[in-house]
PDB file of N, CA, C and O in Angstrom, chain B, residues numbered from 101:
ATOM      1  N   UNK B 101      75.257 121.743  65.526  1.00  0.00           N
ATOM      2  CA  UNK B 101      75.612 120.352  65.757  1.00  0.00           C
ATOM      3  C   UNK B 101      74.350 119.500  65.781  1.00  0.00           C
ATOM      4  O   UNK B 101      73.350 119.973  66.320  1.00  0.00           O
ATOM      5  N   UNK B 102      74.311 118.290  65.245  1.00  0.00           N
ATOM      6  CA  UNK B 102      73.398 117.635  65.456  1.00  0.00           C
ATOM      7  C   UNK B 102      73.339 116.883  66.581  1.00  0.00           C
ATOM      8  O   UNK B 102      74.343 116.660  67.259  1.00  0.00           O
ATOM      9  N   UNK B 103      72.027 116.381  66.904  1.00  0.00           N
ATOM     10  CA  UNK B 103      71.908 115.696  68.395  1.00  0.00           C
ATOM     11  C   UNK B 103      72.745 114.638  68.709  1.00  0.00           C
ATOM     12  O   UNK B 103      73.326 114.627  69.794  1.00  0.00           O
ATOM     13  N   UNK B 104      72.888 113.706  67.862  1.00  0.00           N
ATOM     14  CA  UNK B 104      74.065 112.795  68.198  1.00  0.00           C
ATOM     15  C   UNK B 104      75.169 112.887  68.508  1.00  0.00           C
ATOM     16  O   UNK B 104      75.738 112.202  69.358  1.00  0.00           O
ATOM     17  N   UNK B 105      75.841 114.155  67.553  1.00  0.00           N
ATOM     18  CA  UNK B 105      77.146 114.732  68.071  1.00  0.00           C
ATOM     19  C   UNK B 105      77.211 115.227  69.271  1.00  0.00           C
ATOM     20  O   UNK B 105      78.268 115.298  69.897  1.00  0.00           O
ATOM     21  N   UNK B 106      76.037 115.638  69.733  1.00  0.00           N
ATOM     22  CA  UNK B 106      76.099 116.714  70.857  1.00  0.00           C
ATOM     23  C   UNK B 106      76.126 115.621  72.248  1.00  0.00           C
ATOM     24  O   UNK B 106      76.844 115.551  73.244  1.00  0.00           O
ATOM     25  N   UNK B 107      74.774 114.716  71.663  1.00  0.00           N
ATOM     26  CA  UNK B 107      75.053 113.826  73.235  1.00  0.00           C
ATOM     27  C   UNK B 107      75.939 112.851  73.177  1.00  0.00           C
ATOM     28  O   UNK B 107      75.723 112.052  74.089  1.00  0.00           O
ATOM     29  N   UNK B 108      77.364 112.379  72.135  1.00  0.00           N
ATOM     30  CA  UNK B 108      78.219 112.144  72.083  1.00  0.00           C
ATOM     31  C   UNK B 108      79.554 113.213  73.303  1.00  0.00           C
ATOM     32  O   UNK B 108      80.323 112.891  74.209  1.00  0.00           O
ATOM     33  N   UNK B 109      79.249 114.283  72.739  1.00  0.00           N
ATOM     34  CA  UNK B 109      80.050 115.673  73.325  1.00  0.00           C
ATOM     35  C   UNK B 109      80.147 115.302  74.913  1.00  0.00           C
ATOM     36  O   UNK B 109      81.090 115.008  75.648  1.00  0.00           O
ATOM     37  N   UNK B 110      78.547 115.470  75.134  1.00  0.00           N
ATOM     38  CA  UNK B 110      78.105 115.572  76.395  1.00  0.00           C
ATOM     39  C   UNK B 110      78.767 114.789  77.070  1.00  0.00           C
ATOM     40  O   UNK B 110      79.647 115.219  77.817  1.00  0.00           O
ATOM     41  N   UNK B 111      78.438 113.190  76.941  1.00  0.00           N
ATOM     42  CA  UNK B 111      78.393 112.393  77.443  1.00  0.00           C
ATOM     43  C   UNK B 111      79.977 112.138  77.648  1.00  0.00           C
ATOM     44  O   UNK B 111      80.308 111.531  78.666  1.00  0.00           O
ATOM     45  N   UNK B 112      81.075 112.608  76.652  1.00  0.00           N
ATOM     46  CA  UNK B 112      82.701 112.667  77.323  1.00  0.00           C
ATOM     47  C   UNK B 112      82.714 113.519  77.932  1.00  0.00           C
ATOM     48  O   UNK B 112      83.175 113.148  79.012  1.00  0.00           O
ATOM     49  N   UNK B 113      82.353 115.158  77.991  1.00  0.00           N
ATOM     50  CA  UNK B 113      82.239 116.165  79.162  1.00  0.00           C
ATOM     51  C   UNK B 113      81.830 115.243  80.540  1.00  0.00           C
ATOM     52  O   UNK B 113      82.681 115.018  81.401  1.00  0.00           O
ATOM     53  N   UNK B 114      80.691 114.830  80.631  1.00  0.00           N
ATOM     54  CA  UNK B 114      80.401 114.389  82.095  1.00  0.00           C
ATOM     55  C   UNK B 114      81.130 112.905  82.478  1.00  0.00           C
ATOM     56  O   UNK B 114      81.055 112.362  83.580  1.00  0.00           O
ATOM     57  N   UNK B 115      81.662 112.524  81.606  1.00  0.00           N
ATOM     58  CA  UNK B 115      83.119 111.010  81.976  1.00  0.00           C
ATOM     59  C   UNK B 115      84.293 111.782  82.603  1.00  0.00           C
ATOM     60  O   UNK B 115      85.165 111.332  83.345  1.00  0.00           O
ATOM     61  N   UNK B 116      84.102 113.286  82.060  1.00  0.00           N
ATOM     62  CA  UNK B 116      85.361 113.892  82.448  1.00  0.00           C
ATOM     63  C   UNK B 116      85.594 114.553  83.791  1.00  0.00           C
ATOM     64  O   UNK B 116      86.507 114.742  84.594  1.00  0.00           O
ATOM     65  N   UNK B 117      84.561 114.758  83.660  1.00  0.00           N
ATOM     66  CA  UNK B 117      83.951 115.973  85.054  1.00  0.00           C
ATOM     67  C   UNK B 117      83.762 114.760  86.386  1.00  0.00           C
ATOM     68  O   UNK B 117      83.894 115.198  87.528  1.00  0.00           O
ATOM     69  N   UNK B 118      83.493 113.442  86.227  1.00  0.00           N
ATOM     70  CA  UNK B 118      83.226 112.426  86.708  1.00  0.00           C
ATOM     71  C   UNK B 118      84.545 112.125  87.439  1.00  0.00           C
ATOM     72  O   UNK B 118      84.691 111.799  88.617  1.00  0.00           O
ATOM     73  N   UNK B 119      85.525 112.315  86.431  1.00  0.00           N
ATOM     74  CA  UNK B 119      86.917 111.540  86.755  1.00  0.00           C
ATOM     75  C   UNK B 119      87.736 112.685  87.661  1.00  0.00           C
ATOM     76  O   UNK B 119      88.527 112.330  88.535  1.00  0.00           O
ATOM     77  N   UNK B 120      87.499 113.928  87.403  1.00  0.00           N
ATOM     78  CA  UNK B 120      87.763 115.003  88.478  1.00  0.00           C
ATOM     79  C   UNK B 120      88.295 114.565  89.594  1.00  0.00           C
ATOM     80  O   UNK B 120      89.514 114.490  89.749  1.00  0.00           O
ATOM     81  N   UNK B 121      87.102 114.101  90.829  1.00  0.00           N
ATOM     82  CA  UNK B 121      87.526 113.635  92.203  1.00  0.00           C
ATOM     83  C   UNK B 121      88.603 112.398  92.279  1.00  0.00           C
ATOM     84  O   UNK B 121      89.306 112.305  93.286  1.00  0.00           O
ATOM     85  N   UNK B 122      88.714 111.573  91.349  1.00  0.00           N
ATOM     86  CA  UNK B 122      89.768 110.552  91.352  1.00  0.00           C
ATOM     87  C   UNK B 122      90.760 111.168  90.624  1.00  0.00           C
ATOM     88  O   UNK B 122      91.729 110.791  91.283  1.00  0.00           O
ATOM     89  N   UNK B 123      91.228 111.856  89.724  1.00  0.00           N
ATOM     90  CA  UNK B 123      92.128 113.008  89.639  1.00  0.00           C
ATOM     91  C   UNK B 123      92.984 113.016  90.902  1.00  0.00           C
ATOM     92  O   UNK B 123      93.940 112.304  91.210  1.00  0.00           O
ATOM     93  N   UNK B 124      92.108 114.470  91.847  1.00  0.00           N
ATOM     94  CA  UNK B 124      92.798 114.744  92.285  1.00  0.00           C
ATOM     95  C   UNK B 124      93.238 113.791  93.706  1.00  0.00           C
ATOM     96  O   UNK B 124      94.232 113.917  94.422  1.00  0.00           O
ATOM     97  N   UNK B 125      92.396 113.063  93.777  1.00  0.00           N
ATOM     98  CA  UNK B 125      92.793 111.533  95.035  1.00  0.00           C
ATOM     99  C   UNK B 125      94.202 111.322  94.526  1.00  0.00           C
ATOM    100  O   UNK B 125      95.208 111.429  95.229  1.00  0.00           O
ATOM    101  N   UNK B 126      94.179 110.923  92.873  1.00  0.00           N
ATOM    102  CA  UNK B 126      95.518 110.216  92.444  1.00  0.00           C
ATOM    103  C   UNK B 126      96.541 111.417  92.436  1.00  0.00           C
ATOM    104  O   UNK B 126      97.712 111.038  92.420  1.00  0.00           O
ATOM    105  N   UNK B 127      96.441 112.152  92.440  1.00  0.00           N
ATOM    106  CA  UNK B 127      97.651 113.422  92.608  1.00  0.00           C
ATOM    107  C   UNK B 127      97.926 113.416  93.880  1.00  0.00           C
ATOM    108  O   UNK B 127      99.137 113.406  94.101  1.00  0.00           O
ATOM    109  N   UNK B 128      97.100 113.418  95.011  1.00  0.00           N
ATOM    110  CA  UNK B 128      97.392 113.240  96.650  1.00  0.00           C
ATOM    111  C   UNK B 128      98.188 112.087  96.062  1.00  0.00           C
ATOM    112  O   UNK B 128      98.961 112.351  95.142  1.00  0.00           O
ATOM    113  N   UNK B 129      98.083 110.866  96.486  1.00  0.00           N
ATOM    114  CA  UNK B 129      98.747 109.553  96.526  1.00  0.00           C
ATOM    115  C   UNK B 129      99.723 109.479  95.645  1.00  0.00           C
ATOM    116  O   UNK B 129     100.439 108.499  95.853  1.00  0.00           O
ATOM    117  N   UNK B 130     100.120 110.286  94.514  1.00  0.00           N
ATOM    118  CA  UNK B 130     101.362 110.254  93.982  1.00  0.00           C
ATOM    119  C   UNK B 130     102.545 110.676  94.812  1.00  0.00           C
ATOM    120  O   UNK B 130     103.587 110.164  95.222  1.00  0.00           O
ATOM    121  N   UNK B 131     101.871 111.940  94.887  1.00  0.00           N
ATOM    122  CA  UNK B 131     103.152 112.893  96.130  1.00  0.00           C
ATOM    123  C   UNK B 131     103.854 111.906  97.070  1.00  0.00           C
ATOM    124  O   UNK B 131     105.053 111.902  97.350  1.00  0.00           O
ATOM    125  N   UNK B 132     102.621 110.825  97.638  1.00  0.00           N
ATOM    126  CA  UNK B 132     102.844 110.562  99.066  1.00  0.00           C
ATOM    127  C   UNK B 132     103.941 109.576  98.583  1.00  0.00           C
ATOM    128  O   UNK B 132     104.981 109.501  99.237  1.00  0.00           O
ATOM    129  N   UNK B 133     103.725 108.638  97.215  1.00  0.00           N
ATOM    130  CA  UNK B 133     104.490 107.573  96.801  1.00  0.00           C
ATOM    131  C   UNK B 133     106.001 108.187  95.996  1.00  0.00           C
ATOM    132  O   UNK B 133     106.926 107.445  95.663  1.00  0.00           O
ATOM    133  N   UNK B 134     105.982 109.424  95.829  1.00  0.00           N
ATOM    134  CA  UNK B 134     107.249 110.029  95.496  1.00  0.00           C
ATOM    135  C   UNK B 134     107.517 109.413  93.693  1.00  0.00           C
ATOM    136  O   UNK B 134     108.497 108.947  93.111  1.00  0.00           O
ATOM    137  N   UNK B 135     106.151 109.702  93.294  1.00  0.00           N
ATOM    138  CA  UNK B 135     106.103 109.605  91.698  1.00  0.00           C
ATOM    139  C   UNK B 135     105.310 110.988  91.409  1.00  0.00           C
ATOM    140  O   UNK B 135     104.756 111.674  92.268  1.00  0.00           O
ATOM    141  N   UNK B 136     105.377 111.280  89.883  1.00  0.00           N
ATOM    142  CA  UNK B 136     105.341 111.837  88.791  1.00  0.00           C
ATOM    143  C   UNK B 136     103.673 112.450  89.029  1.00  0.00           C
ATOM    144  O   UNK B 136     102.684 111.928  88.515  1.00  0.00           O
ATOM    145  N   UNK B 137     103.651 113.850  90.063  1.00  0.00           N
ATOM    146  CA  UNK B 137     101.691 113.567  90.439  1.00  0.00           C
ATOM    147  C   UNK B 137     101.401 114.365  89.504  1.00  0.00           C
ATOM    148  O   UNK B 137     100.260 114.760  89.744  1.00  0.00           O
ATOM    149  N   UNK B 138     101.938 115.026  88.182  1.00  0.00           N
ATOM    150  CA  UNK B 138     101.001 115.940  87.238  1.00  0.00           C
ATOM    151  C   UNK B 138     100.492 114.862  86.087  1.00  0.00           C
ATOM    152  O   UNK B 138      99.505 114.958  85.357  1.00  0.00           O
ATOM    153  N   UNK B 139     101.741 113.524  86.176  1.00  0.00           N
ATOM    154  CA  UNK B 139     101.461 112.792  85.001  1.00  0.00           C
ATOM    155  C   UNK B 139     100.381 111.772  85.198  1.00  0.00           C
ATOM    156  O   UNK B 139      99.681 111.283  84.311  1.00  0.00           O
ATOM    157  N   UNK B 140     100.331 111.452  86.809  1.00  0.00           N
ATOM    158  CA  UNK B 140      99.481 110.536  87.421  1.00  0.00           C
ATOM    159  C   UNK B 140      98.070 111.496  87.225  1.00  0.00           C
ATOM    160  O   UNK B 140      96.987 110.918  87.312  1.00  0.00           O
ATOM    161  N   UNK B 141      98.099 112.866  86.979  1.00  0.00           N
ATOM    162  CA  UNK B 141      96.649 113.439  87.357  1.00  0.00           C
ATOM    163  C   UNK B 141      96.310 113.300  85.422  1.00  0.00           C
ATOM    164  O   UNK B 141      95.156 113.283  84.995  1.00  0.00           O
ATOM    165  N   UNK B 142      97.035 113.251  84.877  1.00  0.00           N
ATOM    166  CA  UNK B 142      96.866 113.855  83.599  1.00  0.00           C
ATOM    167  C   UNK B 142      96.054 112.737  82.907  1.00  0.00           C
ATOM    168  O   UNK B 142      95.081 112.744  82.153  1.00  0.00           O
ATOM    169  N   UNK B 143      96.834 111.765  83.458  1.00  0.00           N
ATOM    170  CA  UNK B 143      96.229 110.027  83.092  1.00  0.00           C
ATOM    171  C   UNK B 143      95.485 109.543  83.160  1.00  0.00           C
ATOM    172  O   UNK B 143      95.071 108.717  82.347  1.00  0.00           O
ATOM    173  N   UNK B 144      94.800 110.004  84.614  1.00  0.00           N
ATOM    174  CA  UNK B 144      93.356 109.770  85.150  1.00  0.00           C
ATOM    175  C   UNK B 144      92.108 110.383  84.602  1.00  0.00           C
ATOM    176  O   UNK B 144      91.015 109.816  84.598  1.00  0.00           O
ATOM    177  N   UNK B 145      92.380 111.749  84.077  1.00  0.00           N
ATOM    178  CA  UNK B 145      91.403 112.496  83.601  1.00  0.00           C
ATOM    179  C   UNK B 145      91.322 112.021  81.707  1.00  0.00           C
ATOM    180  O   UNK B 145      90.519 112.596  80.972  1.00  0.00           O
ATOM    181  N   UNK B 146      92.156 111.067  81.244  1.00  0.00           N
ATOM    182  CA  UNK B 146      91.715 111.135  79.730  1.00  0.00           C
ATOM    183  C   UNK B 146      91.092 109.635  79.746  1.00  0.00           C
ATOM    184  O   UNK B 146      91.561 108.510  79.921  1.00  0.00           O
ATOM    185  N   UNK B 147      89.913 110.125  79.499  1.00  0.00           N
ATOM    186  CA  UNK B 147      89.019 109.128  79.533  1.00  0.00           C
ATOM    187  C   UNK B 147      89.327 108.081  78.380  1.00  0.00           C
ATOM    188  O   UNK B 147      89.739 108.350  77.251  1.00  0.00           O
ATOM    189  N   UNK B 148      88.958 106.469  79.058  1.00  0.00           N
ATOM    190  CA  UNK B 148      89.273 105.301  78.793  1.00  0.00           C
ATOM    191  C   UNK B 148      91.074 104.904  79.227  1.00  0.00           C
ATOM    192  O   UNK B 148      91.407 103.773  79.582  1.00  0.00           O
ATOM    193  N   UNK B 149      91.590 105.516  79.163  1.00  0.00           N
ATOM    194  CA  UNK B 149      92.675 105.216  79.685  1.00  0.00           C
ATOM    195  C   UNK B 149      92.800 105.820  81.128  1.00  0.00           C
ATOM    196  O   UNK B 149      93.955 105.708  81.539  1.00  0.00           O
ATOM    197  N   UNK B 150      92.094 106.327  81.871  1.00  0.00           N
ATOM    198  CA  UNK B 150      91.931 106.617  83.169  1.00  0.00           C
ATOM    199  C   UNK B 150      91.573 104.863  83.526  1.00  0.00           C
ATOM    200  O   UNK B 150      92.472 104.479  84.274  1.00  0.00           O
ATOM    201  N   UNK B 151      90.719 103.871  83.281  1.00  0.00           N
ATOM    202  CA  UNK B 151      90.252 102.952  83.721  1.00  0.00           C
ATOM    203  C   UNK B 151      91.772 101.990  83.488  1.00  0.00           C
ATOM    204  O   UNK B 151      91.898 101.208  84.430  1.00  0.00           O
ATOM    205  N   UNK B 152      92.487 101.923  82.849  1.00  0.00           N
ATOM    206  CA  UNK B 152      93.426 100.883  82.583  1.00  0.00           C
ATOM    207  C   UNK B 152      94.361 101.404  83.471  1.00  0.00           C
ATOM    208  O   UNK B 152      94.960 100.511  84.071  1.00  0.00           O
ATOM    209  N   UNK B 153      94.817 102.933  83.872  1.00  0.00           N
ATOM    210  CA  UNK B 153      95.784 103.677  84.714  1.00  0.00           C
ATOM    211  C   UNK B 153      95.044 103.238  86.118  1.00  0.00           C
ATOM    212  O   UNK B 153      95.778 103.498  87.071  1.00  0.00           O
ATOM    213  N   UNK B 154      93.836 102.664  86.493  1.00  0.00           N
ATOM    214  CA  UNK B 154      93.503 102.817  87.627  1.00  0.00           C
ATOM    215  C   UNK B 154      93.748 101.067  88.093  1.00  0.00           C
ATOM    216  O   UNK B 154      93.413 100.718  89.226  1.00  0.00           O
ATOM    217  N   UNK B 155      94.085 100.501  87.545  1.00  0.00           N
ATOM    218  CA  UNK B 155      94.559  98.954  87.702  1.00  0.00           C
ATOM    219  C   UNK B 155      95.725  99.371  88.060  1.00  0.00           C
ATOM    220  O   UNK B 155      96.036  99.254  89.245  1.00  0.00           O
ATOM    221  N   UNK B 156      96.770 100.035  86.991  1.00  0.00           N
ATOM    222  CA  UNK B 156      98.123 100.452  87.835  1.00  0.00           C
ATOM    223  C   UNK B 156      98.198 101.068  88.485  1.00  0.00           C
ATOM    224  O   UNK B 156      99.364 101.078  88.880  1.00  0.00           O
ATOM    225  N   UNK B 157      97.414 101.978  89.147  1.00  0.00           N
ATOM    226  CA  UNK B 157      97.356 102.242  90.600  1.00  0.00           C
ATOM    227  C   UNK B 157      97.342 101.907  92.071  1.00  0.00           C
ATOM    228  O   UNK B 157      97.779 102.322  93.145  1.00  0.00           O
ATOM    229  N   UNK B 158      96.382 100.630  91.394  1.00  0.00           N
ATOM    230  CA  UNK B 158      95.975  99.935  92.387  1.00  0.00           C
ATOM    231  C   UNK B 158      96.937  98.823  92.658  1.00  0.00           C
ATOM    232  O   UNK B 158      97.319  98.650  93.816  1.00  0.00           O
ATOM    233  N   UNK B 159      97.301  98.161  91.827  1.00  0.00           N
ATOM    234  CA  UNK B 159      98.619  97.599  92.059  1.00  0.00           C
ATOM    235  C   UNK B 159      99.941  97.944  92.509  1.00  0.00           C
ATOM    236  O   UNK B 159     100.755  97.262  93.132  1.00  0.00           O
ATOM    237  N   UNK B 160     100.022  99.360  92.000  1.00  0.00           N
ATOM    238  CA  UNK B 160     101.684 100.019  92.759  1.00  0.00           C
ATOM    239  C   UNK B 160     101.020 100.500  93.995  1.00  0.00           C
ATOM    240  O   UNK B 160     101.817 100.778  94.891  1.00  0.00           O
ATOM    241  N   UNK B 161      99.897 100.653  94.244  1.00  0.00           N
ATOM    242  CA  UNK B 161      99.830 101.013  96.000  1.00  0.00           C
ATOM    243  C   UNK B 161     100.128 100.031  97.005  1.00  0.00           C
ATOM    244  O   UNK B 161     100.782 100.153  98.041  1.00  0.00           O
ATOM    245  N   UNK B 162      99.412  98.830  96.417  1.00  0.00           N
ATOM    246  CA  UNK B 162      99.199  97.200  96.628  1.00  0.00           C
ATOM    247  C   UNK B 162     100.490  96.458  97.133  1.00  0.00           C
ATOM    248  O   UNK B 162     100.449  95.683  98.089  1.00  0.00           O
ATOM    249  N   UNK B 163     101.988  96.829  96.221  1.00  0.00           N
ATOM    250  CA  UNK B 163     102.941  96.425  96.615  1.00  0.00           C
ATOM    251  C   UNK B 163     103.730  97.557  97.068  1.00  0.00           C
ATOM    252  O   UNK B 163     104.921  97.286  97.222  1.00  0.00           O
ATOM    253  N   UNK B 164     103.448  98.550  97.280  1.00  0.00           N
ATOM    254  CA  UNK B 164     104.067  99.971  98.373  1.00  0.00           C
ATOM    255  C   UNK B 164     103.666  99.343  98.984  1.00  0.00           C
ATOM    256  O   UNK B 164     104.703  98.727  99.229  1.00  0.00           O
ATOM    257  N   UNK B 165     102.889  98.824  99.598  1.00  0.00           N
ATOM    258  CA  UNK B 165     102.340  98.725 101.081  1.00  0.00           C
ATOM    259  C   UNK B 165     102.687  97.198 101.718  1.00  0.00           C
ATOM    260  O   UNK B 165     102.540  96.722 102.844  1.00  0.00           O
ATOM    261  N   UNK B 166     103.187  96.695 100.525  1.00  0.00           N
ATOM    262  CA  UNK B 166     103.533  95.343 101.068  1.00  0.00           C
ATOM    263  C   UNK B 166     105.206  95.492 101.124  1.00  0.00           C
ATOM    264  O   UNK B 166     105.927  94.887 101.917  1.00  0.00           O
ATOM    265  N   UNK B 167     105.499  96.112 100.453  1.00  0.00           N
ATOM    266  CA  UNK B 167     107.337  96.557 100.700  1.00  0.00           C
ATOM    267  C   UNK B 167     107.449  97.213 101.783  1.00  0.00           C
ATOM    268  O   UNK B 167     108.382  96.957 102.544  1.00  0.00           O
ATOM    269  N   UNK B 168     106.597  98.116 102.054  1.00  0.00           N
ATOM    270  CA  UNK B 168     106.662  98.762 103.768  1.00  0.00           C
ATOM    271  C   UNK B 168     106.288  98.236 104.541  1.00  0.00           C
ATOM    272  O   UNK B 168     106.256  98.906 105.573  1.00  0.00           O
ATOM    273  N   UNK B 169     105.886  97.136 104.650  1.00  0.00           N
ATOM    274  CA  UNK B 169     105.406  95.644 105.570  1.00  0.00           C
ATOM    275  C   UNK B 169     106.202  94.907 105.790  1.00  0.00           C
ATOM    276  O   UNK B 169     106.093  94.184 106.780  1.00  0.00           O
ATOM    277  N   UNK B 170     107.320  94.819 104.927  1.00  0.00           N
ATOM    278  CA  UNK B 170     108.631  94.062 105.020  1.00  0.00           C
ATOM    279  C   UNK B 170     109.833  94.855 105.436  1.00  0.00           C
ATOM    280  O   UNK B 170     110.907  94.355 105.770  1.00  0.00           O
ATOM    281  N   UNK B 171     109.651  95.708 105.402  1.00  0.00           N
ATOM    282  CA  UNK B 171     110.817  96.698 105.819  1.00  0.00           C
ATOM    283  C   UNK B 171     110.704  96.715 107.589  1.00  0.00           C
ATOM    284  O   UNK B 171     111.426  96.373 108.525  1.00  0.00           O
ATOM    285  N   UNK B 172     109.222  97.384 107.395  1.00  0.00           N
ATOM    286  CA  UNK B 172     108.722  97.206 108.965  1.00  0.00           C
ATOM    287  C   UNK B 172     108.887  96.253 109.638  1.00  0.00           C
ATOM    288  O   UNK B 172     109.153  96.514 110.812  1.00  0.00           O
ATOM    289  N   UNK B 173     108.817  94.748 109.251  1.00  0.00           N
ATOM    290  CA  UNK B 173     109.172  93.899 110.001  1.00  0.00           C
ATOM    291  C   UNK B 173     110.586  93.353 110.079  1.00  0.00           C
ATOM    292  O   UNK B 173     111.002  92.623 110.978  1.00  0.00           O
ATOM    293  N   UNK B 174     111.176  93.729 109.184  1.00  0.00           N
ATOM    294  CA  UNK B 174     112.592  93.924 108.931  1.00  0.00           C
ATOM    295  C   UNK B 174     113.505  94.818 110.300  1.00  0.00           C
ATOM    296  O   UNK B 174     114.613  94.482 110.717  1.00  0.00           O
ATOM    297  N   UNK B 175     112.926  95.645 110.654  1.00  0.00           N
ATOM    298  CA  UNK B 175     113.185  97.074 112.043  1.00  0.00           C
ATOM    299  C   UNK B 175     112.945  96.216 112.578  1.00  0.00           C
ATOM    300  O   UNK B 175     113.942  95.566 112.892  1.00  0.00           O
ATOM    301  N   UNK B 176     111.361  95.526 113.115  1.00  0.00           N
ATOM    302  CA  UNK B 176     111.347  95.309 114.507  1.00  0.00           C
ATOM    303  C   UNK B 176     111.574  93.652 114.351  1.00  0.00           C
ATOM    304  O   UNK B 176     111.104  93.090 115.340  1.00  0.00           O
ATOM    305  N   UNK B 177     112.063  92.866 113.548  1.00  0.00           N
ATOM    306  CA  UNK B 177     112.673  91.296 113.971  1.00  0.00           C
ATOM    307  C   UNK B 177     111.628  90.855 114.195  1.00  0.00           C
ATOM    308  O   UNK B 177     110.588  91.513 114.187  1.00  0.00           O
ATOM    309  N   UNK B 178     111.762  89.151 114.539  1.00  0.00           N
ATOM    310  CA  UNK B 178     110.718  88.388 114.643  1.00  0.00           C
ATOM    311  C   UNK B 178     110.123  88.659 116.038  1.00  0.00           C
ATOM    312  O   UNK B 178     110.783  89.098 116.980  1.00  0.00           O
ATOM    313  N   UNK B 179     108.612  88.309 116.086  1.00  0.00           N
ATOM    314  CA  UNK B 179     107.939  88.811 117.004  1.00  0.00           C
ATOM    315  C   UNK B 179     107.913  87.366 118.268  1.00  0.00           C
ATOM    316  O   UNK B 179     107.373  86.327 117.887  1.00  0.00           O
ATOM    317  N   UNK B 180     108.428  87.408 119.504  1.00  0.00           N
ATOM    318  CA  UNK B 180     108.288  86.947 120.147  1.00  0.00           C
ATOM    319  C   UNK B 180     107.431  85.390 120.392  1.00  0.00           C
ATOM    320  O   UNK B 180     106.402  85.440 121.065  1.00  0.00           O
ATOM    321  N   UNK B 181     107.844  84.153 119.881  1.00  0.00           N
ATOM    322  CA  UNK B 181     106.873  82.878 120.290  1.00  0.00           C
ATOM    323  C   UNK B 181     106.178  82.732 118.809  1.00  0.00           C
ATOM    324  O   UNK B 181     105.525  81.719 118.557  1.00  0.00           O
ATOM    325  N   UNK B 182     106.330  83.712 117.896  1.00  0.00           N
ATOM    326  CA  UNK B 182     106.411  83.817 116.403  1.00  0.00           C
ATOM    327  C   UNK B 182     107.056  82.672 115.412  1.00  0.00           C
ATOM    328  O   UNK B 182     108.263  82.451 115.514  1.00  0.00           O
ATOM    329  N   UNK B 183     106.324  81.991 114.521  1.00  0.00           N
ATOM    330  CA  UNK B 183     107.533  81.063 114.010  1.00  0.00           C
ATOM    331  C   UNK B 183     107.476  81.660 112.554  1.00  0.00           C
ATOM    332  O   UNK B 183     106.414  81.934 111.996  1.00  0.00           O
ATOM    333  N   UNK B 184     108.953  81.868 111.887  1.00  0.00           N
ATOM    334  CA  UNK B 184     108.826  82.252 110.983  1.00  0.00           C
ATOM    335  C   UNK B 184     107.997  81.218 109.515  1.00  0.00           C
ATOM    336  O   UNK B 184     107.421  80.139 109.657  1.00  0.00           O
ATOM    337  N   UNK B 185     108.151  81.806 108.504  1.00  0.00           N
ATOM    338  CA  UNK B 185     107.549  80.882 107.229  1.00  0.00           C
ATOM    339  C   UNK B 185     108.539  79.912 106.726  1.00  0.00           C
ATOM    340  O   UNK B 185     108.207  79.042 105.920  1.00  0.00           O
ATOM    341  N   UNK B 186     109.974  80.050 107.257  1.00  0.00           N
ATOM    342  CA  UNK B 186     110.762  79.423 106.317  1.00  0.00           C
ATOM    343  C   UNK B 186     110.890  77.839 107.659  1.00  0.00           C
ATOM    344  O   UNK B 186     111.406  76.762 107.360  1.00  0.00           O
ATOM    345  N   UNK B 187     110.206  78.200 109.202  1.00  0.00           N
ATOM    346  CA  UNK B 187     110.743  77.390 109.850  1.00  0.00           C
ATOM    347  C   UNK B 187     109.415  76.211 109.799  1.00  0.00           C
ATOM    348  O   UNK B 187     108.301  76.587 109.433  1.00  0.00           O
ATOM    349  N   UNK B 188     109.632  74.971 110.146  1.00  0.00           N
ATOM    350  CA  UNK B 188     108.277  74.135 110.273  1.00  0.00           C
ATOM    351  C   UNK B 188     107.497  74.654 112.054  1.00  0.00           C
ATOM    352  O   UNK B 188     108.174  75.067 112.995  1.00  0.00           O
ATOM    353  N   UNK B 189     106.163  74.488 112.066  1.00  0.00           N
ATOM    354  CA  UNK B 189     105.139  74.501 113.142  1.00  0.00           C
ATOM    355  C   UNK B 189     105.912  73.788 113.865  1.00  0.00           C
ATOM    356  O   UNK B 189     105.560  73.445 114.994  1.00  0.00           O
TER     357      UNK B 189
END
C-alpha cells in the first residue's frame, strides 16, 4: 500500500476506535429509552454518520426528559402558591 492509502486507512481505524466509548454510552441510553440499542450502537460507530446520529440523540434525550417533566408534574398537580403559565401574575 502506498503511504497515502495507508494514512487514509489509519486515520478511519482511529475515528473508529475513537467512537468506541460513545458506542457503547449510546447502547446504555438506548436500553434505558426502550429503543433499538444494537441499531443505536451500529450508527454511532460508522463514521460520519455517527456525528449526524449524535444530534438525534441529543434531541430524543432532550424531549424524553421533558415528557417525563410533564408527566411528573402531571402526578404531583400544581405546586402550592404556584401560578400556572396559562394564569396571569
Amino acid at each position: 500500500m502506498s503511504n497515502g492509502v495507508f494514512g487514509f486507512f489509519m486515520m478511519g481505524v482511529i475515528f473508529v476506535l475513537l467512537s468506541v466509548p460513545f458506542a457503547l454510552g449510546v447502547n446504555i441510553l438506548a436500553e434505558k429509552l426502550g429503543e433499538n440499542r444494537w441499531t443505536w450502537t451500529i450508527l454511532m460507530l460508522i463514521p460520519g454518520l455517527n456525528i449526524i446520529f449524535s444530534f438525534y440523540v441529543t434531541f430524543h434525550v432532550v424531549f424524553h426528559v421533558i415528557d417525563s417533566l410533564k408527566a411528573v408534574r402531571a402526578a404531583v398537580g400544581p405546586l402550592p402558591g404556584a401560578v400556572s403559565p396559562s394564569e396571569p401574575a
